[in-house]
C-alpha positions as CSV (number, residue, x, y, z in Angstrom):
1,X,-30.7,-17.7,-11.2
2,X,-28.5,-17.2,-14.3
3,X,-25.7,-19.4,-15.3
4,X,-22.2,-18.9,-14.3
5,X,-20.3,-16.3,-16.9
6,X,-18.4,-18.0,-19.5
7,X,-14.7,-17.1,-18.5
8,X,-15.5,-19.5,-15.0
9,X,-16.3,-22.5,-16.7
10,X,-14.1,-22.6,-19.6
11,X,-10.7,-24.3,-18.4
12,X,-8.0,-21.5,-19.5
13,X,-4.2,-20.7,-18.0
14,X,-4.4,-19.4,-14.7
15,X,-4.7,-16.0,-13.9
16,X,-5.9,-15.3,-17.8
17,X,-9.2,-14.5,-16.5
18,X,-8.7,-12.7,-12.8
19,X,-10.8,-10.4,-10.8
20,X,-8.3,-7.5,-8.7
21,X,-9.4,-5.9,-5.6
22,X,-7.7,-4.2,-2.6
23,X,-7.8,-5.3,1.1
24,X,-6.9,-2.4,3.7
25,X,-6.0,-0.4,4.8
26,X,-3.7,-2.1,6.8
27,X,-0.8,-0.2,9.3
28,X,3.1,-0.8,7.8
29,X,6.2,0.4,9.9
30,X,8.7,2.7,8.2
31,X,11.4,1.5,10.1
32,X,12.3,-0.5,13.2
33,X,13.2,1.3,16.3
34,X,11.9,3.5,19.5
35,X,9.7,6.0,17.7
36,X,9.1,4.8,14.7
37,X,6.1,5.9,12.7
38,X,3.8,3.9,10.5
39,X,2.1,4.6,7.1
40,X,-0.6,3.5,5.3
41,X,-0.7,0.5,3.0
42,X,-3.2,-2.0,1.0
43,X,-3.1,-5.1,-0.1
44,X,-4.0,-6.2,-3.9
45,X,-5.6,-9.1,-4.1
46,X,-5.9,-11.1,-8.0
47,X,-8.1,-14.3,-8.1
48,X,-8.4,-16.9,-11.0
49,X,-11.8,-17.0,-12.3
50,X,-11.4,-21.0,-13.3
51,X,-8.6,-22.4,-10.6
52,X,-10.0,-20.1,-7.8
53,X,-6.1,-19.5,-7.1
54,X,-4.7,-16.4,-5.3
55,X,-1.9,-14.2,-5.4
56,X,-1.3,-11.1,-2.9
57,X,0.6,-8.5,-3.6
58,X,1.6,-5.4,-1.2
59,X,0.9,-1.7,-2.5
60,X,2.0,1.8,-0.7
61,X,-1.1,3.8,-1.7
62,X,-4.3,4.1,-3.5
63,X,-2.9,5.5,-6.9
64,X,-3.0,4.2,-10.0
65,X,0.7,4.2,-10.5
66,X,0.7,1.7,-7.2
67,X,-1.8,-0.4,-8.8
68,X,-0.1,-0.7,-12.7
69,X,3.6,-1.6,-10.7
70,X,1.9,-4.1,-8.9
71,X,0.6,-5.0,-11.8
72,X,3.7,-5.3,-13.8
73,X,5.0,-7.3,-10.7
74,X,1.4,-10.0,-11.0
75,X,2.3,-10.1,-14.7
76,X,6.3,-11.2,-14.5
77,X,5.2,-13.8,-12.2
78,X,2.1,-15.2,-13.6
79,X,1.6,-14.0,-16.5
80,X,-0.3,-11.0,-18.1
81,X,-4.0,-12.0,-18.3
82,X,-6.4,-11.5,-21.1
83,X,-9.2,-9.9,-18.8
84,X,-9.6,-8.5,-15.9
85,X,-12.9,-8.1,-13.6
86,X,-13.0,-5.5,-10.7
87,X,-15.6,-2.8,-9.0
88,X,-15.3,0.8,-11.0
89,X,-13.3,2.2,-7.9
90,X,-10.8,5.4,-9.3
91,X,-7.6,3.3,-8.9
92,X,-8.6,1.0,-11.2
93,X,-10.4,3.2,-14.0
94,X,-7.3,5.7,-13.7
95,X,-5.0,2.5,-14.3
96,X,-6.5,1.4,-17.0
97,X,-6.6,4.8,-18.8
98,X,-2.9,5.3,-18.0
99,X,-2.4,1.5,-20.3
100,X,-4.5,2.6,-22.9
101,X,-2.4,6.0,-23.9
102,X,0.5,3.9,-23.5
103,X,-0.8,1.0,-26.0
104,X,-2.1,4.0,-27.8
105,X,1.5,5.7,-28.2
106,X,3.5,1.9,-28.8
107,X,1.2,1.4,-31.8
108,X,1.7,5.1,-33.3
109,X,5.2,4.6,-33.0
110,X,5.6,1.2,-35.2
111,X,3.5,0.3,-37.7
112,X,4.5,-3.2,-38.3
113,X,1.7,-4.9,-39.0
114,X,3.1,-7.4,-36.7
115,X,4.2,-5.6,-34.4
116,X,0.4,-4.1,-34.0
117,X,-0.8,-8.0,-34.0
118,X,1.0,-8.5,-30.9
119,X,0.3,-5.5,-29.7
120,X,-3.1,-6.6,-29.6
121,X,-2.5,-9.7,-28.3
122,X,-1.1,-8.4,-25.3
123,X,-3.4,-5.8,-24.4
124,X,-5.9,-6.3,-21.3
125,X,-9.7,-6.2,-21.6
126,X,-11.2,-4.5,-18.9
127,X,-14.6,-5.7,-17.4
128,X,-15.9,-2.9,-14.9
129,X,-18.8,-3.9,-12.3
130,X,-21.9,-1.6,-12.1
131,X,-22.2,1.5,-9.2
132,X,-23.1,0.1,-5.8
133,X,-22.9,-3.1,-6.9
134,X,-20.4,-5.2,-4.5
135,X,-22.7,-8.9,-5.3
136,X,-21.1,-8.7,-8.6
137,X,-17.6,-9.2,-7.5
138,X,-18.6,-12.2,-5.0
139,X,-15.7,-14.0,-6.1
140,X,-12.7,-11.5,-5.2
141,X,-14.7,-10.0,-2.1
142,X,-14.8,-14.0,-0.8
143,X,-10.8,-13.7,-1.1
144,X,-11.0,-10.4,0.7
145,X,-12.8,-12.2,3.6
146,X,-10.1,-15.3,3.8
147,X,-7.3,-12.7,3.7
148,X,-8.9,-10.8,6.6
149,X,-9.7,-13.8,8.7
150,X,-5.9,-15.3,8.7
151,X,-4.1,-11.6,9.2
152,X,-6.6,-11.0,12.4
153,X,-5.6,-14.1,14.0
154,X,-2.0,-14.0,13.0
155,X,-1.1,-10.4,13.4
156,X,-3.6,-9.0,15.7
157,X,-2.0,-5.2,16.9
158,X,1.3,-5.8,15.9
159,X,2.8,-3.3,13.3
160,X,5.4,-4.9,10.8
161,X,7.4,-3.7,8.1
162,X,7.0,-3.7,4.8
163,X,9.3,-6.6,4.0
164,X,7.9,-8.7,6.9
165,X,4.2,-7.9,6.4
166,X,4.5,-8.7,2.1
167,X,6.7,-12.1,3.4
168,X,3.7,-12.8,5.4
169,X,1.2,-11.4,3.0
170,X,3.3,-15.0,0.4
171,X,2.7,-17.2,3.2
172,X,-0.9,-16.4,3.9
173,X,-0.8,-16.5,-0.3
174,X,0.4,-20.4,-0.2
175,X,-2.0,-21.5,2.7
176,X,-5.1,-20.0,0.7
177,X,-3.7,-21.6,-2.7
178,X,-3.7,-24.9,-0.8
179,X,-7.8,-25.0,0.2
180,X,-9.4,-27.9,-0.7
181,X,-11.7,-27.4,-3.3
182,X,-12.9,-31.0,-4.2
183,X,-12.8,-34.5,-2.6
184,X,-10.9,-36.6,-5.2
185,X,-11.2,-40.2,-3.5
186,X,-11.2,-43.3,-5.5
187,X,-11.1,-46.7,-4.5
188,X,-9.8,-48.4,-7.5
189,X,-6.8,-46.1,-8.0
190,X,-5.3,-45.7,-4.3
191,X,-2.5,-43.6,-6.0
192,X,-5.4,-41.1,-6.8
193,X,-5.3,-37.5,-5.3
194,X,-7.0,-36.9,-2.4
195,X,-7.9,-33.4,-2.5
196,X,-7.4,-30.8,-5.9
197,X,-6.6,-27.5,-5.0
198,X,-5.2,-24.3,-7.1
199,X,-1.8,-25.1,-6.0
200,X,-2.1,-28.5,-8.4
201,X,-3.2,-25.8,-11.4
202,X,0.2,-23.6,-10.5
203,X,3.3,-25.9,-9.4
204,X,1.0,-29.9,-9.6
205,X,1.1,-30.6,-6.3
206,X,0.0,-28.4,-2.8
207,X,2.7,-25.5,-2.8
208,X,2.8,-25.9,1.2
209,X,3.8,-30.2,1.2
210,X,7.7,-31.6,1.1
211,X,8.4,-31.5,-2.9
212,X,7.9,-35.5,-4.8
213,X,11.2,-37.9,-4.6
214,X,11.7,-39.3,-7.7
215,X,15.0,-41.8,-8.6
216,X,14.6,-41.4,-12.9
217,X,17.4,-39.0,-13.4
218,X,17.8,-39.6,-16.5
219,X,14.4,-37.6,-17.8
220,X,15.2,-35.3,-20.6
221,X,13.8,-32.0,-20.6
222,X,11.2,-32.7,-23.2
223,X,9.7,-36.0,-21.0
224,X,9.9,-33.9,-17.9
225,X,7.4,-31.3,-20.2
226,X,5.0,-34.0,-21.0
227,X,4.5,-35.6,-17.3
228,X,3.8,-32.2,-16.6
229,X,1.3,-31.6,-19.2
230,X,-0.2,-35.0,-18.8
231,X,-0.8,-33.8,-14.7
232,X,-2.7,-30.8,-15.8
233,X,-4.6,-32.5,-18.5
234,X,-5.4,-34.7,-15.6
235,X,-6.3,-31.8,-13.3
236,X,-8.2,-30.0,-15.7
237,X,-10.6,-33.4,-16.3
238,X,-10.8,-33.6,-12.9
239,X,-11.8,-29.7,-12.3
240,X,-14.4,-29.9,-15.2
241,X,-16.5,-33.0,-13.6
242,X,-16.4,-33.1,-10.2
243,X,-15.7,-29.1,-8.8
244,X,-17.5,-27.3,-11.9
245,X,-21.1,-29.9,-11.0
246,X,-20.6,-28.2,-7.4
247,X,-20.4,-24.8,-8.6
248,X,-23.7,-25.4,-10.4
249,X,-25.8,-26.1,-7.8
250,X,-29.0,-23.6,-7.5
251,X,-30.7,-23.3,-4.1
252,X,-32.9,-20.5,-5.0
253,X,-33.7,-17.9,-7.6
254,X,-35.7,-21.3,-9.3
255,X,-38.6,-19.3,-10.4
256,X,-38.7,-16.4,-12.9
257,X,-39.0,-13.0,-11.7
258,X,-40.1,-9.8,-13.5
259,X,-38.1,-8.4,-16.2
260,X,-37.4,-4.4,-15.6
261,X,-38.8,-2.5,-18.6
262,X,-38.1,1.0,-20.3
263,X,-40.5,3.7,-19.0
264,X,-41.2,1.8,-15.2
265,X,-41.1,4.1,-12.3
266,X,-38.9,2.6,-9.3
267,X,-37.8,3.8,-5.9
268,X,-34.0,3.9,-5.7
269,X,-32.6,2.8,-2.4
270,X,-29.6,4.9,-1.3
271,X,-27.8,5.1,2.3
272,X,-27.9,8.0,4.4
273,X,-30.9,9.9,3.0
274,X,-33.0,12.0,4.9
275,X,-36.1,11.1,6.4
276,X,-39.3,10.9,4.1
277,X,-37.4,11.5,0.8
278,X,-37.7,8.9,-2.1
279,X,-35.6,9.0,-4.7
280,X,-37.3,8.3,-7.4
281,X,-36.2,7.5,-11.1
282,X,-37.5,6.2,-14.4
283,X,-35.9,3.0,-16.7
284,X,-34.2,4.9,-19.7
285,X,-32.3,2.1,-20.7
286,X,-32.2,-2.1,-19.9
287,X,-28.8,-4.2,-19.8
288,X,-30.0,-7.8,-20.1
289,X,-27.2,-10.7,-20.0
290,X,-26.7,-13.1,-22.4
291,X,-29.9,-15.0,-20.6
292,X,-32.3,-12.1,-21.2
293,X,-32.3,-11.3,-17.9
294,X,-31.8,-8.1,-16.8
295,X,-30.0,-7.3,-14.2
296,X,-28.8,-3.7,-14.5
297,X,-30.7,-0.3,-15.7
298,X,-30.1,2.9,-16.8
299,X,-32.3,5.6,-14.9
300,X,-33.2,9.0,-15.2
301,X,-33.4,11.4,-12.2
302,X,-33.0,14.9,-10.9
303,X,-30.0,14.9,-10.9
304,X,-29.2,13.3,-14.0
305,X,-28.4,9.8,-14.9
306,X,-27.0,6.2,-13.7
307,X,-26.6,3.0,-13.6
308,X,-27.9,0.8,-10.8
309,X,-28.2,-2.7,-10.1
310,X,-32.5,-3.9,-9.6
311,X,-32.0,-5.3,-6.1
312,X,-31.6,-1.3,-5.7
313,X,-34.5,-0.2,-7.1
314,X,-38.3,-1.1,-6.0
315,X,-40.8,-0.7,-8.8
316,X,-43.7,1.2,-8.4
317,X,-47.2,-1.1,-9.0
318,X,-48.6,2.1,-11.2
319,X,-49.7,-0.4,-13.6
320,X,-52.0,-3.2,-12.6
321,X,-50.5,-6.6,-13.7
């Protein structure tokens, strides 16, 4: 088993690092009334790849217009991130294409070599998944499945609107964000937390608890800053040795497997082929990780070439080992 990419265990702002995928599609009313009609919508989901944190937005189609507004909307609220992980789905390919013209077109139209600095600075580096590869995105499919699970039991077959369903769609956003993700207990400090969440990485404290009393009114700006950066300092030590030792554990995969080579025949495994056809297709081209492993291939077949992951692919014992 391979270690965890770099951008989940090095403590960053949240929402730098996020993975985006949509949820749906999910039934919105146009209006209220006798008669009314519904449409489709979707919901975007963006996940922290360090806190695990969550926010939900509501989008009216499959576009990539949809996508970049909501987007824009992510951005104003938590920030633009640095990079962003999703499948290669059309939505999100055409999206990024439509940014890169645009960055394309700022920078032709000032040449400040400042200006160009924070250009680049600003612009978003996009990390595609493989073809038919849906393991590889574990971390936003998981918020997929906690999405689905709270909006069956809440909403069964009713229809809402679109205001009500993206109120709901903030509420559903605040429980998730309040998860525990590990047991903070400690004897000597009884003033410890009990649980850390992403909510203490966002506002410091669980977003769905009454908001801290205090009677020091008299706290400038500037001290108010450094309790707060002293709490995420706090949170962050916390995170780095007690939640990132869990995400560490390795309950298989212990033992080295074979390394795909250049040349190797392999049976491809697709869905709905007939019956007695093998596809089959020879390794043109490796992708090892920073490991060495490799984990992705390049193949050559009759109808031309891709990329597949290797638990799609069964080698072909034409050499004897």
């Amino acid at each position: 088993m391979g270690d965890l990419p770099t951008h989940r265990v090095t403590p960053s702002r949240p929402f730098s690092v996020c993975g985006v995928d949509y949820a749906g599609p999910i039934n919105i009313l146009r209006y209220r009334g006798r008669g009314a009609k519904t449409t489709k919508g979707y919901i975007a989901l963006f996940v922290c790849f360090v806190t695990k944190a969550l926010h939900l937005e509501l989008v009216s189609d499959l576009t990539s217009e949809a996508f970049i507004a909501s987007l824009k909307r992510f951005c104003a609220r938590r920030g633009a991130p640095k990079h962003i992980y999703c499948d290669n789905g059309t939505t999100f390919v055409g999206a990024r294409r439509k940014l890169q013209e645009i960055f394309k077109f700022a920078s032709k139209l000032n040449e400040n070599e400042h200006f160009c600095y924070f250009l680049s600075q600003v612009n978003i580096e996009w990390h595609f998944s493989p073809p038919m590869s849906p393991h590889f995105g574990g971390l936003w499919e998981a918020g997929v499945k906690s999405i689905k699970y709270h909006l069956k039991r809440v909403i069964g077959n009713t229809n809402l609107t679109f205001e009500e369903f993206s109120t709901l769609l903030t509420q559903v956003e605040a429980i998730l964000n309040s998860r525990p993700l590990v047991s903070l207990e400690c004897d000597n400090d009884p003033d410890s937390l009990n649980i850390l969440t992403p909510s203490h990485f966002l506002i410091g404290e669980v977003i769905t608890s009454s908001p801290e009393h205090t009677n020091d009114d008299k706290l400038s700006l500037r001290s108010r800053w450094d309790i707060v950066q002293k709490m995420k300092l706090g949170f962050w030590r916390k995170w780095k040795m007690d939640y990132l030792s869990n995400l560490q554990n390795r309950t298989k995969w212990k033992s080295p497997n074979h390394n795909f080579k250049v040349g190797e025949i392999v049976i491809i495994k697709e869905d709905n082929i007939p019956p007695a056809t093998w596809p089959l297709g020879k390794v043109i081209e490796t992708h090892p990780g920073k490991d060495g492993v490799v984990r992705i291939v390049t193949l050559r077949t009759v109808k031309g070439r891709f990329k597949r992951p290797i638990h799609k692919l069964c080698k072909l014992p034409l050499h004897q080992e």
